[in-house]
C-alpha angles and dihedrals in degrees: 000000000000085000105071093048090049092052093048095052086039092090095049099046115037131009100204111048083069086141082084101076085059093056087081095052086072093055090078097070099039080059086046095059100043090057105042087090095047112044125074100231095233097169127083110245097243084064083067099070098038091047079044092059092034092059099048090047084050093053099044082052106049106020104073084184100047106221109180098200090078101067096038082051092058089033092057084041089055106034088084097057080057118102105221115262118262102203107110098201085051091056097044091048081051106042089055089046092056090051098057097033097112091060096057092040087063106028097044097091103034079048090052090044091057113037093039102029110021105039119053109216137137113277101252093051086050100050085049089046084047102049092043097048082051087055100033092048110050091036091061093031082057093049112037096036122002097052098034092052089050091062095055096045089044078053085043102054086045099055086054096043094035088225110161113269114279115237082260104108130207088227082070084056108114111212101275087054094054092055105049078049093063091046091051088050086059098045091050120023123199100262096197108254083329129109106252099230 
């Protein structure tokens, strides 16, 4: 609740800690979540992208300062009135969207600087380079860090809640993995039934 006030000061007090007025964009799918289990989907699904578009003109429309918290907060308020897709070429697509979403999250913009403002090429050549380092990026930086480090912190968080070990196996570690798994041995130790503090 405390980050839509503060957005909203953000503009009148200080210039530079502008990354506040995106703290509250997040907060649509926290409420999304949170309602997922407690709302009846009433809505067929194709209402959803077409809701989607409606909304963001909307909000081009109406909002002169753009903030883009506004349209994630009534996306995450109306997800929950939305029936799941069916189509199973659409899931899967989407499926496979929502894995790798981190990695385009943080390589989009390094991705856009370099292939629009660093490299000179012909734009046909940049838009190709584009689509296949937004493919390329987030895919290697998945599988060699991202899922790797989230098995050895899932192994770490059961060492220190003594929870029993998860069907991911350490054999499924890569290498970087392996060896942020020794460190954390040696940070926790298996305290035999004990907690290890």
């Amino acid at each position: 609740m405390l980050a839509l006030p503060l957005a909203l000061a953000q503009p009148h007090i200080v210039g530079r800690a502008d990354v506040i007025q995106y703290v509250p964009c997040f907060l649509g799918g926290i409420v999304a979540f949170h309602l997922l289990p407690r709302v009846s989907p009433r809505l067929p699904f194709y209402l959803l992208p077409i809701s989607i578009v409606a909304i963001f003109i909307g909000f081009h429309l109406w909002d002169p300062m753009l903030r883009g918290w506004i349209p994630c907060l009534v996306l995450g308020l109306i997800i929950p009135l939305f029936h799941e897709v069916k189509t199973r070429w659409l899931r899967i697509g989407a499926r496979t969207i929502a894995q790798y979403s981190y990695g385009i999250y943080l390589f989009h913009l390094i991705v856009i600087w370099l292939c629009f403002l660093r490299i000179e090429v012909p734009g046909p050549v940049r838009w190709l380079l584009f689509a296949a380092l937004m493919v390329i990026a987030p895919f290697v930086a998945f599988h060699a860090l991202e899922r790797p480090l989230t098995l050895v912190g899932q192994e770490l968080a059961r060492r220190v809640a003594l929870f029993p070990p998860t069907s991911a196996s350490v054999s499924t570690f890569t290498p970087v993995a392996k060896a942020a798994q020794a460190v954390v041995q040696k940070l926790v130790p298996a305290a035999n039934g004990r907690r290890p503090w």
